[in-house]
N, C-alpha and C positions, 0 to 999 in steps of 0.2 A: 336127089339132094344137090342143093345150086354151091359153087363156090364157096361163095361167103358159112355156106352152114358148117362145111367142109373145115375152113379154119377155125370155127366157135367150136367141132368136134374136136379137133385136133388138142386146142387149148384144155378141153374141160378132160382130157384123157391124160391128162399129162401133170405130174405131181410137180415136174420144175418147170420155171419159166423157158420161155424158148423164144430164138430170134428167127427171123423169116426163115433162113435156111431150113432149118430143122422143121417149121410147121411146114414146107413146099414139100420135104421130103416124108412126111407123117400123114397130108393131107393127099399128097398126089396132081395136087395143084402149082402150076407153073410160079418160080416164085415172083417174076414181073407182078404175077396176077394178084400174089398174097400180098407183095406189099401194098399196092392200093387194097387190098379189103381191110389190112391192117389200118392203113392211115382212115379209110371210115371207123372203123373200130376205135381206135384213138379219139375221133374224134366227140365220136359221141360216149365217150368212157365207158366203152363195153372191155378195153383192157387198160392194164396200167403197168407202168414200167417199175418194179422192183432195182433192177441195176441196169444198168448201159446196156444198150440193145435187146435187151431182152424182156419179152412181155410176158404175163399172165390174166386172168379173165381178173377181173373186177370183181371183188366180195359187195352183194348188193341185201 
């Protein structure tokens, strides 16, 4: 399991939104690392931000 799969599991486990901290600590991934997977996540709306800083997956 590469990174990136790492934060989409972290998100889809998780009933509240979370900000990078918490996926870095959930995932096991560095959070330098999660915020760039975040910021592709964002970008192609794989999450959405609910409130300030804090994301969850995308209802698709």
């Amino acid at each position: 399991m590469n990174n990136k799969e790492k934060v989409i599991e972290a998100f889809k486990n998780s009933d509240d939104p979370l900000n990078a901290k918490k996926v870095s600590e959930i995932s096991g991934v560095e959070k330098k690392e999660v915020d760039k997977i975040m910021k592709e996540l964002k970008k192609d709306d794989t999450i959405v931000s609910p409130k300030r800083c804090y994301w969850t997956l995308a209802e698709k």
